[in-house]
PDB file of N, H, CA, C and O in Angstrom:
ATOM      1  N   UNK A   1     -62.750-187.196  58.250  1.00  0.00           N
ATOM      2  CA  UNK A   1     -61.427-187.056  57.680  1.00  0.00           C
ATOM      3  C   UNK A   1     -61.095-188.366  56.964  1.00  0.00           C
ATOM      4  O   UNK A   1     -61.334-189.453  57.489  1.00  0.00           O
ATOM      5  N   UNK A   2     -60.592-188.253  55.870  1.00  0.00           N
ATOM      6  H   UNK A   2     -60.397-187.370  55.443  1.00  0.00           H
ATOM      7  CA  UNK A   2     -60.155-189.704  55.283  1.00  0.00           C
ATOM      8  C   UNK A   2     -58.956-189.993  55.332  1.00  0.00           C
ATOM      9  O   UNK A   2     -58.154-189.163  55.760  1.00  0.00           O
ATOM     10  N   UNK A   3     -58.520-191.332  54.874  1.00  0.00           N
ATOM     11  H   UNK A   3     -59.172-192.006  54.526  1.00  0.00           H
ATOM     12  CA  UNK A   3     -57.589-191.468  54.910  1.00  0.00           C
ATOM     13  C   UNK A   3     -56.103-190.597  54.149  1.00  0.00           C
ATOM     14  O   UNK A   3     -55.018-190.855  54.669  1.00  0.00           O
ATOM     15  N   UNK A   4     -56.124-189.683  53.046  1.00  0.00           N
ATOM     16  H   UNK A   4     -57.005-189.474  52.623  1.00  0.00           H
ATOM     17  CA  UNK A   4     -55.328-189.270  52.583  1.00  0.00           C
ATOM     18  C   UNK A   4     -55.015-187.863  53.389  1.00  0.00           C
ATOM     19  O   UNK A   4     -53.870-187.496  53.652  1.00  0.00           O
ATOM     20  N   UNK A   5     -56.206-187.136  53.738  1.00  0.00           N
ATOM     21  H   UNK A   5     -57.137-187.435  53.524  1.00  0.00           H
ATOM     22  CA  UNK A   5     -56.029-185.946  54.808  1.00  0.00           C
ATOM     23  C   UNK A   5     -55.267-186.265  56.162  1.00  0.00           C
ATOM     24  O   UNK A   5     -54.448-185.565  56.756  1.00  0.00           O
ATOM     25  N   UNK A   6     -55.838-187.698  56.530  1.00  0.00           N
ATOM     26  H   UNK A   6     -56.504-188.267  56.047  1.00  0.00           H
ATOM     27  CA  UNK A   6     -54.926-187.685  57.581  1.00  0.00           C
ATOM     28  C   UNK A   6     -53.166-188.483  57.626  1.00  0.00           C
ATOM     29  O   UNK A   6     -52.379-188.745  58.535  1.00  0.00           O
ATOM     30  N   UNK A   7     -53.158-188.611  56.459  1.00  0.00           N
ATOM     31  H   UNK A   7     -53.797-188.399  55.721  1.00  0.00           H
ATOM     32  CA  UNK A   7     -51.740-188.524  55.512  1.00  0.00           C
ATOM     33  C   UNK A   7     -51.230-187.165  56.068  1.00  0.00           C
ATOM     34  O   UNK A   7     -50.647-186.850  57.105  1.00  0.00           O
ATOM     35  N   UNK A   8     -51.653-186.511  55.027  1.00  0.00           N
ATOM     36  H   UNK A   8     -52.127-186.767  54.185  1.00  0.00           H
ATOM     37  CA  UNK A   8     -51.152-185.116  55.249  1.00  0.00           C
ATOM     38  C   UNK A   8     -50.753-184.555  56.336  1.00  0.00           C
ATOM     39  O   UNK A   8     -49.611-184.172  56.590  1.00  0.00           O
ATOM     40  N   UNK A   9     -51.858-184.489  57.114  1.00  0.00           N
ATOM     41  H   UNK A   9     -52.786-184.801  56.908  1.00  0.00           H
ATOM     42  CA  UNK A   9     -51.943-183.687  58.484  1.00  0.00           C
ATOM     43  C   UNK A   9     -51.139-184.604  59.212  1.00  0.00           C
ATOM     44  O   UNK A   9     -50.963-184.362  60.406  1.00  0.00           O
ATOM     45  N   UNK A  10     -50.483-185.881  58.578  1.00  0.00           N
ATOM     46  H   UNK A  10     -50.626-186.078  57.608  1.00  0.00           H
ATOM     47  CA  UNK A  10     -49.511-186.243  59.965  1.00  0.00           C
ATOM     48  C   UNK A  10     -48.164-186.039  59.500  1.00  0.00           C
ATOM     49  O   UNK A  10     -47.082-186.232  60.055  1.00  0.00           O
ATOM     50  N   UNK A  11     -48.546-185.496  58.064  1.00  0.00           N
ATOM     51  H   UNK A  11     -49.424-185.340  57.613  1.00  0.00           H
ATOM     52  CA  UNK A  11     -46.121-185.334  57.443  1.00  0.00           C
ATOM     53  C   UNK A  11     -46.587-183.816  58.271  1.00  0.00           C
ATOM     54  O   UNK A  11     -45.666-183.273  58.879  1.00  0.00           O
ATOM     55  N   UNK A  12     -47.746-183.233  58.308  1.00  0.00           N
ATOM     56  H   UNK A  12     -48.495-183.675  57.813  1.00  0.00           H
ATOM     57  CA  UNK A  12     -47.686-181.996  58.644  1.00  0.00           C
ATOM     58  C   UNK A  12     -46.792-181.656  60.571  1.00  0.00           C
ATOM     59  O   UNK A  12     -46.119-180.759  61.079  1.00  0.00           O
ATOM     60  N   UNK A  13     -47.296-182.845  60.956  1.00  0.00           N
ATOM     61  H   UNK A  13     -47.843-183.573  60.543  1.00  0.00           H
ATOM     62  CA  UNK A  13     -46.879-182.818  62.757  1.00  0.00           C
ATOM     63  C   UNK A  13     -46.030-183.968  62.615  1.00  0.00           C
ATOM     64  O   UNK A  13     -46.242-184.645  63.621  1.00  0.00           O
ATOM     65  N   UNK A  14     -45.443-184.364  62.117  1.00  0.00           N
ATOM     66  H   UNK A  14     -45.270-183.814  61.300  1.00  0.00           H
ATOM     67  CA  UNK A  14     -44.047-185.050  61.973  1.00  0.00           C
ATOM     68  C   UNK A  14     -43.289-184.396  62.898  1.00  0.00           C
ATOM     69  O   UNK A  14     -42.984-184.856  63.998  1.00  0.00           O
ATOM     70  N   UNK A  15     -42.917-183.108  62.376  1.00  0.00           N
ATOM     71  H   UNK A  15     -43.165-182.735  61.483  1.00  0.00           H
ATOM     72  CA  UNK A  15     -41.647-182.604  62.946  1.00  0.00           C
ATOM     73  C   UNK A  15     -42.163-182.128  64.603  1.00  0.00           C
ATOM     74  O   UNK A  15     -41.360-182.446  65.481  1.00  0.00           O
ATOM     75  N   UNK A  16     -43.136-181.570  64.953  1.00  0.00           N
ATOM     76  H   UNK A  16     -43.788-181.313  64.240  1.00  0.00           H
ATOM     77  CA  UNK A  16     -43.805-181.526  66.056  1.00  0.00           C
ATOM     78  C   UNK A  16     -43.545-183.156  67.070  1.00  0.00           C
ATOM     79  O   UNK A  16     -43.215-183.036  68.250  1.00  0.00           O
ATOM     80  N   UNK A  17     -43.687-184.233  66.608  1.00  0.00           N
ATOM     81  H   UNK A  17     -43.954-184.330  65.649  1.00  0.00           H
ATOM     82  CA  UNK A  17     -43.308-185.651  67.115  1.00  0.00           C
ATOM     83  C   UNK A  17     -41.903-185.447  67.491  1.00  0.00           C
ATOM     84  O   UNK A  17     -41.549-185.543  68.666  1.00  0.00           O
ATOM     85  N   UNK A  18     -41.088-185.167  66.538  1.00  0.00           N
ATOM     86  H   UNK A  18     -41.375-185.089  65.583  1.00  0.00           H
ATOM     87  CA  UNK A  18     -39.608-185.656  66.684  1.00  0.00           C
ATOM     88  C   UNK A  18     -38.839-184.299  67.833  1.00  0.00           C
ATOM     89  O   UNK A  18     -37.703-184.394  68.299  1.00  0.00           O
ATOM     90  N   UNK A  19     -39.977-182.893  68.137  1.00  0.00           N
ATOM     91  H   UNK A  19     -40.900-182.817  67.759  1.00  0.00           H
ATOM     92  CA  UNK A  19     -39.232-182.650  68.830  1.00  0.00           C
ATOM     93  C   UNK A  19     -39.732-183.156  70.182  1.00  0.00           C
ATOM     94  O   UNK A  19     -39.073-183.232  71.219  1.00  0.00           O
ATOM     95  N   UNK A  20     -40.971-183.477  69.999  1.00  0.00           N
ATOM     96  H   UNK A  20     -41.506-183.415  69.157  1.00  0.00           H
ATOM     97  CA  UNK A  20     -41.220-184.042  71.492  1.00  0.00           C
ATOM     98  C   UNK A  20     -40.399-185.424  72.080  1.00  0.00           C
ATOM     99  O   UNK A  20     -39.839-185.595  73.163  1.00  0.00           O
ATOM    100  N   UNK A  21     -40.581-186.417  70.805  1.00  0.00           N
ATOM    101  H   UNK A  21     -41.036-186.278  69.925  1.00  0.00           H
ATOM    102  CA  UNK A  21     -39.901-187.820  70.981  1.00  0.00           C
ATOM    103  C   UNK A  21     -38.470-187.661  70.472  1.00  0.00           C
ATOM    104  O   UNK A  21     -37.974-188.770  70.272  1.00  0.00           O
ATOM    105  N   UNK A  22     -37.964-187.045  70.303  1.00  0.00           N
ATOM    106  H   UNK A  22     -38.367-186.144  70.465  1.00  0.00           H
ATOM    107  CA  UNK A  22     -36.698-187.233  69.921  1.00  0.00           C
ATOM    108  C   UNK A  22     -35.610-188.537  69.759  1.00  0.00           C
ATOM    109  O   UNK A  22     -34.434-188.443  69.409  1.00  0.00           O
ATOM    110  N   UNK A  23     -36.206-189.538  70.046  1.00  0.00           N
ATOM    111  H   UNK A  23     -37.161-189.615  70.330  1.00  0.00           H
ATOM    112  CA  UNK A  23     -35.288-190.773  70.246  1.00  0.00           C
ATOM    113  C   UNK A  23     -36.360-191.591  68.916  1.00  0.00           C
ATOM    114  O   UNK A  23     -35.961-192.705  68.576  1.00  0.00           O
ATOM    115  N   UNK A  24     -37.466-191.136  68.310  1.00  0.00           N
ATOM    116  H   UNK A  24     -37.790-190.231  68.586  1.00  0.00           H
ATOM    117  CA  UNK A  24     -38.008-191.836  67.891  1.00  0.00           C
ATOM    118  C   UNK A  24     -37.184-191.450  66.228  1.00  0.00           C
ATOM    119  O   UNK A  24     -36.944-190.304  65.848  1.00  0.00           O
ATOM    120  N   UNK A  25     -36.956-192.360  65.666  1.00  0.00           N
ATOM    121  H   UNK A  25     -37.151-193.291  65.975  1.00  0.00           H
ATOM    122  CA  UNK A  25     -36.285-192.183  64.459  1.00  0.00           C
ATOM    123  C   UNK A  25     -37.206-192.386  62.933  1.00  0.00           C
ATOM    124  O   UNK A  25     -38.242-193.015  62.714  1.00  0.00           O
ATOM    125  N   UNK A  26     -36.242-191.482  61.942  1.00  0.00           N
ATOM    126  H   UNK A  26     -35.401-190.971  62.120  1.00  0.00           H
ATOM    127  CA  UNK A  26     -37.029-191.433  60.789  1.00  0.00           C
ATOM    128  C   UNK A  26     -37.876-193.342  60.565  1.00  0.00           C
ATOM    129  O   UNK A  26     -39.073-193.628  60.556  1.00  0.00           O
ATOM    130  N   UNK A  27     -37.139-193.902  60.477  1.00  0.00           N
ATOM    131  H   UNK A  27     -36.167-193.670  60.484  1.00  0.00           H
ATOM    132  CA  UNK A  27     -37.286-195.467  60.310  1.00  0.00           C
ATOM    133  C   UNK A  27     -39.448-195.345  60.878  1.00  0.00           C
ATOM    134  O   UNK A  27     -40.479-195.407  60.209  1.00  0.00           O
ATOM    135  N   UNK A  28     -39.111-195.121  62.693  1.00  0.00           N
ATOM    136  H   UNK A  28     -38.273-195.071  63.237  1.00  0.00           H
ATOM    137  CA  UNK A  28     -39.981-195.444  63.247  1.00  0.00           C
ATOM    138  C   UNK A  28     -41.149-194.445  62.719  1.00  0.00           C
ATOM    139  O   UNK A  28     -42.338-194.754  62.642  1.00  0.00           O
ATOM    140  N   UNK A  29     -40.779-193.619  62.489  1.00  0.00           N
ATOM    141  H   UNK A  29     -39.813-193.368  62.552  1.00  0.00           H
ATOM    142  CA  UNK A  29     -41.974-192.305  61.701  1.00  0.00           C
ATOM    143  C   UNK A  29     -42.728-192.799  60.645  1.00  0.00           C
ATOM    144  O   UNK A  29     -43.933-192.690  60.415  1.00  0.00           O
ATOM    145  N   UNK A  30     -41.574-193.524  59.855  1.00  0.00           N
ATOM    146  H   UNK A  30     -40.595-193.612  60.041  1.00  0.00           H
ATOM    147  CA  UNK A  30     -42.155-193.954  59.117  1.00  0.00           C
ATOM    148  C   UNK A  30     -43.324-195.458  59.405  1.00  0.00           C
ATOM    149  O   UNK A  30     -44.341-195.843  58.828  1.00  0.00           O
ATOM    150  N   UNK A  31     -42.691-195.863  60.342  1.00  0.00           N
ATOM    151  H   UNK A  31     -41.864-195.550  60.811  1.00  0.00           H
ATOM    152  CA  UNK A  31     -43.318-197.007  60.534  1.00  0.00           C
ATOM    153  C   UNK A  31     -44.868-196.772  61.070  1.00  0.00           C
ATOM    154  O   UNK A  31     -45.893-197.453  61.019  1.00  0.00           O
ATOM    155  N   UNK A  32     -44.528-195.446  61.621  1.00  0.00           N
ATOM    156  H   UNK A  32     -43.696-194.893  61.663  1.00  0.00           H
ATOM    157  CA  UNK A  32     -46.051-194.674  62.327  1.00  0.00           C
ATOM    158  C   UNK A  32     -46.838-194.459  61.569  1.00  0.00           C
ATOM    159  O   UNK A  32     -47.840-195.140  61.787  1.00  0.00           O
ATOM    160  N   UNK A  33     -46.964-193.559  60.376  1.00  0.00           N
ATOM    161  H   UNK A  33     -46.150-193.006  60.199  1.00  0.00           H
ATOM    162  CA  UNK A  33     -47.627-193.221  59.513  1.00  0.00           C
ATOM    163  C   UNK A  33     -48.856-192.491  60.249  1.00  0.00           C
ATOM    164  O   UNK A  33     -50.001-192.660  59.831  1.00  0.00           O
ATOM    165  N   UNK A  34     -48.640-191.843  61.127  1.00  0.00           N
ATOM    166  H   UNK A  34     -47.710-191.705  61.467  1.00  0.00           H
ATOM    167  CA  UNK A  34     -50.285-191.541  61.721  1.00  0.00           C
ATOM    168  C   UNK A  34     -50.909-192.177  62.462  1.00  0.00           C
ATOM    169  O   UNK A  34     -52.061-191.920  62.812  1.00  0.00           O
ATOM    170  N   UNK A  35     -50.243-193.107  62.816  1.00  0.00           N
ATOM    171  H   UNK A  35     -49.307-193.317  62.532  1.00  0.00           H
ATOM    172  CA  UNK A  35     -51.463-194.142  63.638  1.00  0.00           C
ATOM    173  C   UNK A  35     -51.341-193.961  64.971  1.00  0.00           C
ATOM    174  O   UNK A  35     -50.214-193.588  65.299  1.00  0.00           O
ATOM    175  N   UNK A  36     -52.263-194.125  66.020  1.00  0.00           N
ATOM    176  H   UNK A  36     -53.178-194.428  65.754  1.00  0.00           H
ATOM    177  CA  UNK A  36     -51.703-193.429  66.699  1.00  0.00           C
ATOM    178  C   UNK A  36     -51.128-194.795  68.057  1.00  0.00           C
ATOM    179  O   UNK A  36     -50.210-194.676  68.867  1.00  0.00           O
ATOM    180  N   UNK A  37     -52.137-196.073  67.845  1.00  0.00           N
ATOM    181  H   UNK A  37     -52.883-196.170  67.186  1.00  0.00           H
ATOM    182  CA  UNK A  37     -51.574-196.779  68.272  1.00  0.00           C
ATOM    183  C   UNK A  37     -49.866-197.384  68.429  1.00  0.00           C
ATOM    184  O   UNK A  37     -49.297-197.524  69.511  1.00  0.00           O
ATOM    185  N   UNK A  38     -49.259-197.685  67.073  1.00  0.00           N
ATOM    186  H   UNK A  38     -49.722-197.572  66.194  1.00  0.00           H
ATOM    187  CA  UNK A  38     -48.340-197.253  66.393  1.00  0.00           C
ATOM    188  C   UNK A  38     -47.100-196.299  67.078  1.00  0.00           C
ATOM    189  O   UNK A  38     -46.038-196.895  67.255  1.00  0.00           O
ATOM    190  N   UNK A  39     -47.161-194.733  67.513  1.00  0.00           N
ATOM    191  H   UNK A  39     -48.024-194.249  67.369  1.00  0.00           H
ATOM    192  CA  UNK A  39     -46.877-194.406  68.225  1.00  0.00           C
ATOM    193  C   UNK A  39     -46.751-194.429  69.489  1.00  0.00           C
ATOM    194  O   UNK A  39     -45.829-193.790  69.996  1.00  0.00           O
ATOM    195  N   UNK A  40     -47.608-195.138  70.257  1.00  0.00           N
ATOM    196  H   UNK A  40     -48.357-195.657  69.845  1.00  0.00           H
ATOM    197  CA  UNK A  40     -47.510-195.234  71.484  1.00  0.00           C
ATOM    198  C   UNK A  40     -46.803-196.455  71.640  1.00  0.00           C
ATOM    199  O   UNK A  40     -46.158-196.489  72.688  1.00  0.00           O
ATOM    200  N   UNK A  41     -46.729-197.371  70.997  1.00  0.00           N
ATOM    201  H   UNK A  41     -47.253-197.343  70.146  1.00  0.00           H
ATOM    202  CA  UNK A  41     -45.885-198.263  71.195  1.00  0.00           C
ATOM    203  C   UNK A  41     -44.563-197.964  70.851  1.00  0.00           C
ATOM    204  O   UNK A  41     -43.708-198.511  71.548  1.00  0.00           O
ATOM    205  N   UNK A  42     -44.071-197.019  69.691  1.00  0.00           N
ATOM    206  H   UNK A  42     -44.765-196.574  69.125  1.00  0.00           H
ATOM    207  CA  UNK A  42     -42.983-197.066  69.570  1.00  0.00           C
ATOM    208  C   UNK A  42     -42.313-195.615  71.030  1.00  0.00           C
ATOM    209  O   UNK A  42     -41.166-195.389  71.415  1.00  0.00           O
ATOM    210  N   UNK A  43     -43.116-195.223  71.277  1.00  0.00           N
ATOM    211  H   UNK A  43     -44.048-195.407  70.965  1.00  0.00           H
ATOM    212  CA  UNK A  43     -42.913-194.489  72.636  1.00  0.00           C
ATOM    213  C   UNK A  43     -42.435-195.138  73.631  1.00  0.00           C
ATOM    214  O   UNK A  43     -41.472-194.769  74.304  1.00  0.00           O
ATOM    215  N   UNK A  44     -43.353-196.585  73.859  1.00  0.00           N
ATOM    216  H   UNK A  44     -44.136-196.884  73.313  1.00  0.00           H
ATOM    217  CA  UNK A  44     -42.710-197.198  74.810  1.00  0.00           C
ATOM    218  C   UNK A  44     -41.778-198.101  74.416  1.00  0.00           C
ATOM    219  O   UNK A  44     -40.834-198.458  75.120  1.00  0.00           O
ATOM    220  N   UNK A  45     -42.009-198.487  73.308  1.00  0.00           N
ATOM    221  H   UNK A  45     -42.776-198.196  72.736  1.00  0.00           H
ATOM    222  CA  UNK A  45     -40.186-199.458  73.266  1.00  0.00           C
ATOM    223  C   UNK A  45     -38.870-198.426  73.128  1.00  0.00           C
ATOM    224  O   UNK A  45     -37.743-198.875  73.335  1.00  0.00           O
ATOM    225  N   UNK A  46     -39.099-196.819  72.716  1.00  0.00           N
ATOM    226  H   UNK A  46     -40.015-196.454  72.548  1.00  0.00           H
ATOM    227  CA  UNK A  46     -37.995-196.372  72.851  1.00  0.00           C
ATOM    228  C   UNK A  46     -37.475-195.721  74.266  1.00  0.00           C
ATOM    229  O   UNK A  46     -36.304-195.681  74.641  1.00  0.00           O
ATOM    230  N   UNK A  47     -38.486-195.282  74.877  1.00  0.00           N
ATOM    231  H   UNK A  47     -39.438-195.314  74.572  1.00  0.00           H
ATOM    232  CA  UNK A  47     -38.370-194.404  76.381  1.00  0.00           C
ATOM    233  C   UNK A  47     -38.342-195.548  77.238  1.00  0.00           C
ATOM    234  O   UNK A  47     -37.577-195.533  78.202  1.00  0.00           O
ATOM    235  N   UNK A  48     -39.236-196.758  76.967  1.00  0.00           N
ATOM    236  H   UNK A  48     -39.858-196.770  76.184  1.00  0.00           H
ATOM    237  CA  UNK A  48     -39.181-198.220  78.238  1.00  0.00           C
ATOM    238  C   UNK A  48     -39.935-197.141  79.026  1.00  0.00           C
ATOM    239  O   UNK A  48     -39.428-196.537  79.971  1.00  0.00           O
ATOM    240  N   UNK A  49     -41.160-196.944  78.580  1.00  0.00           N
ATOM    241  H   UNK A  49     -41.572-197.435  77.812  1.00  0.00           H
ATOM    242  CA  UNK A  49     -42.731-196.150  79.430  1.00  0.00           C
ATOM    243  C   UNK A  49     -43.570-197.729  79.254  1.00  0.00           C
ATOM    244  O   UNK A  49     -43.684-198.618  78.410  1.00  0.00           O
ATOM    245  N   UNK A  50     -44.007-197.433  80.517  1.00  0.00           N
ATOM    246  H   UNK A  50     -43.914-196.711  81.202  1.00  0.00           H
ATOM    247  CA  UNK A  50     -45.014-198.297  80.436  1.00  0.00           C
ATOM    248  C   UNK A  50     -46.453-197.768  79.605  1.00  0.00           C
ATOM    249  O   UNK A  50     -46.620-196.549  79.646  1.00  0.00           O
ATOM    250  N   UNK A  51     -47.450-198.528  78.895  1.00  0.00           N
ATOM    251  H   UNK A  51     -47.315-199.519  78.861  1.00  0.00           H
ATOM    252  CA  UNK A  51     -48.286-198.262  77.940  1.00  0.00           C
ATOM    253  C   UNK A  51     -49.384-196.501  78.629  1.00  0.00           C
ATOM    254  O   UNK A  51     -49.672-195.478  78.008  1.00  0.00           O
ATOM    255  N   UNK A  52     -49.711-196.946  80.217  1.00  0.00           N
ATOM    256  H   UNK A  52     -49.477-197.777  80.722  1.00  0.00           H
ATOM    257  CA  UNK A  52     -50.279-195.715  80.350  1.00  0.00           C
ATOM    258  C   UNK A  52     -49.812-194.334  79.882  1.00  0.00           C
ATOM    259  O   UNK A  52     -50.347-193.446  79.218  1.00  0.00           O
ATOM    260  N   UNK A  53     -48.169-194.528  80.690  1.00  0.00           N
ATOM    261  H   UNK A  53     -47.734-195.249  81.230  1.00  0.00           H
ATOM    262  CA  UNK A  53     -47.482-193.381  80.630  1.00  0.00           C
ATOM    263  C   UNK A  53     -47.365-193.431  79.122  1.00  0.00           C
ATOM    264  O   UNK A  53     -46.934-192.283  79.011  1.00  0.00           O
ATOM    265  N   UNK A  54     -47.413-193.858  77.909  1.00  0.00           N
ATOM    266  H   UNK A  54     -47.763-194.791  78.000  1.00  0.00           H
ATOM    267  CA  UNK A  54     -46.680-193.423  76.871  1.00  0.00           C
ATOM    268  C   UNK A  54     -48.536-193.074  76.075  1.00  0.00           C
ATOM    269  O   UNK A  54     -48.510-192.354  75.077  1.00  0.00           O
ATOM    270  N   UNK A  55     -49.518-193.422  76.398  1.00  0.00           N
ATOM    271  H   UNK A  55     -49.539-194.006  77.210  1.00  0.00           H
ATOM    272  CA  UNK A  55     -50.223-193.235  76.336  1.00  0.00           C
ATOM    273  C   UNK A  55     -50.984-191.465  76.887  1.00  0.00           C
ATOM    274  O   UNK A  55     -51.659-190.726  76.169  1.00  0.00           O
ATOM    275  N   UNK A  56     -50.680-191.286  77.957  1.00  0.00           N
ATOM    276  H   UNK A  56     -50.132-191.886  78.539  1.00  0.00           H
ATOM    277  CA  UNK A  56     -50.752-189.584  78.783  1.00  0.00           C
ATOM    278  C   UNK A  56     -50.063-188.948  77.908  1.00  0.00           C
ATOM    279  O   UNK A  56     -50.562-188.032  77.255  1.00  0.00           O
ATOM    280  N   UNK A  57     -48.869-189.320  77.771  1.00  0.00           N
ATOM    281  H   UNK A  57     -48.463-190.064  78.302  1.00  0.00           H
ATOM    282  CA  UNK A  57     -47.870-188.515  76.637  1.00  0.00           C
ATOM    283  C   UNK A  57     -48.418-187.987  75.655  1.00  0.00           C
ATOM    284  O   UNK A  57     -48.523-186.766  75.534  1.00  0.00           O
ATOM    285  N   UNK A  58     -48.979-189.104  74.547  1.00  0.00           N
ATOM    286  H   UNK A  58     -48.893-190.095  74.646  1.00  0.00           H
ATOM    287  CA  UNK A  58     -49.651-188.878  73.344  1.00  0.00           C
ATOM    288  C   UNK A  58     -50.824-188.217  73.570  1.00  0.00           C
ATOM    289  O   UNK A  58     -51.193-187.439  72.690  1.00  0.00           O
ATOM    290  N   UNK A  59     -51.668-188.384  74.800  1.00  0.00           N
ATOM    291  H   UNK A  59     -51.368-189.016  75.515  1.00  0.00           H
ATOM    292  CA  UNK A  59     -52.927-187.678  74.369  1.00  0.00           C
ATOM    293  C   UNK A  59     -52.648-186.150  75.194  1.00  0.00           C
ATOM    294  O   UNK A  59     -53.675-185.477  75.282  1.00  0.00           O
ATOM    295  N   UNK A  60     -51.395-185.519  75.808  1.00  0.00           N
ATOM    296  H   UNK A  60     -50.561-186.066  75.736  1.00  0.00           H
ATOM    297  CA  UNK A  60     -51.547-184.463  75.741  1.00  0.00           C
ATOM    298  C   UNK A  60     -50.914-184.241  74.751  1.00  0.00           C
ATOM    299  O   UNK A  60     -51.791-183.710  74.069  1.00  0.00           O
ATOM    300  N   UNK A  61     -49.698-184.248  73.909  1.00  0.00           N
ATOM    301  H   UNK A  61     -48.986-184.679  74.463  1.00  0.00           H
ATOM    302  CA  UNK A  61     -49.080-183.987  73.167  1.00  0.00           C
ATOM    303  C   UNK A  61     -50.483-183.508  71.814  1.00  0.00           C
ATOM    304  O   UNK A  61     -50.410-182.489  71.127  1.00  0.00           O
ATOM    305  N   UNK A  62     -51.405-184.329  71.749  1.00  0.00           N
ATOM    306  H   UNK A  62     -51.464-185.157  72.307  1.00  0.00           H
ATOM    307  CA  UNK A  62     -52.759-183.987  71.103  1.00  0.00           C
ATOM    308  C   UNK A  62     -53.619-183.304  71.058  1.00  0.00           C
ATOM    309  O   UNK A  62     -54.334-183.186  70.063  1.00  0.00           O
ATOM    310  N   UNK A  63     -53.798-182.542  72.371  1.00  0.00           N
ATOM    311  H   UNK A  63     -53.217-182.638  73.179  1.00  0.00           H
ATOM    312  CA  UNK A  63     -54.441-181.596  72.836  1.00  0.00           C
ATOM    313  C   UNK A  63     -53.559-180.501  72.786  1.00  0.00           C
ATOM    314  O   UNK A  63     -54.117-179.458  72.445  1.00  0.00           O
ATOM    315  N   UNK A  64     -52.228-180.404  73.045  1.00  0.00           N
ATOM    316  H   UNK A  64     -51.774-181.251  73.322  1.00  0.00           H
ATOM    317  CA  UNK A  64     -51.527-179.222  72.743  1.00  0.00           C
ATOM    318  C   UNK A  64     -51.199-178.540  71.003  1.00  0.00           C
ATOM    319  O   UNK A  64     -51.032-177.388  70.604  1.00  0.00           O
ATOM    320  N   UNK A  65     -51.213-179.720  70.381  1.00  0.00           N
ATOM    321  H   UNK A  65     -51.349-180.656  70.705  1.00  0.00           H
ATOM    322  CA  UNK A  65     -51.470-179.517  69.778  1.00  0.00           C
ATOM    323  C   UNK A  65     -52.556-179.764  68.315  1.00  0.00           C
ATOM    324  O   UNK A  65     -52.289-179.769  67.113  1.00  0.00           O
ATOM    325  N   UNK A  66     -53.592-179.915  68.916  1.00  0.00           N
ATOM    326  H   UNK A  66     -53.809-179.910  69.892  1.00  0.00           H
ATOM    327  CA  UNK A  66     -55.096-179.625  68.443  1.00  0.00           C
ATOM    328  C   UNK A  66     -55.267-180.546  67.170  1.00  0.00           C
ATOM    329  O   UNK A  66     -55.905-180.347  66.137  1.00  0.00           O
ATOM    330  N   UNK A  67     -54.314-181.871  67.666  1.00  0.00           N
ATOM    331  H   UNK A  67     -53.795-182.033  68.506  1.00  0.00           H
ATOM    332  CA  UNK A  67     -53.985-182.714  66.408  1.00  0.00           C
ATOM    333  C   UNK A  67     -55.044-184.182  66.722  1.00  0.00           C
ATOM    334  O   UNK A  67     -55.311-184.658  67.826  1.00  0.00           O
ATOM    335  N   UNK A  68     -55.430-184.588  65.590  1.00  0.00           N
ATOM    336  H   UNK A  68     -55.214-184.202  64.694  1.00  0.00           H
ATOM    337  CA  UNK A  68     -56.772-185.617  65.585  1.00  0.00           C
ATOM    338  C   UNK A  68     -56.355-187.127  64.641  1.00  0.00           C
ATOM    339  O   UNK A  68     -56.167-187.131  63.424  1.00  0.00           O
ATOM    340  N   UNK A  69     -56.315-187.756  65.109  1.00  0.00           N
ATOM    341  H   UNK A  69     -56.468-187.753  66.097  1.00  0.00           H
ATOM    342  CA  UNK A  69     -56.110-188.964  64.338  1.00  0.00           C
ATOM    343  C   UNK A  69     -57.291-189.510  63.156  1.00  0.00           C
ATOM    344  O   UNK A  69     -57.091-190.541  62.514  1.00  0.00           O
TER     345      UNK A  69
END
């Protein structure tokens, strides 16, 4: 996958993020861009999860939905 597909495929699960994270804001979405590191941090500075837990989060949230970085 290159980099522009996985562009895509992440405005595509955008909205899939925001209903799971809901506290995570357009700002931080943007700041995500797909990455997935990126997300997990902004998981834990918004929920105050420690890195595992915001980490479990993301990789089921990935498997549910069949989404690949």
């Amino acid at each position: 996958m290159n980099k522009d597909q996985a562009g895509g495929n992440w405005k595509q699960f955008k909205g899939t993020v925001k209903e799971k994270w809901g506290k995570l804001t357009e700002d931080d979405l943007t700041v995500i861009e797909g990455k997935r590191d990126q997300l997990v941090g902004k998981i834990q500075e918004r929920y105050g999860y420690q890195k595992e837990a915001a980490e479990k989060e993301v990789k089921a949230w990935e498997e549910h939905n069949k989404y690949r970085w």
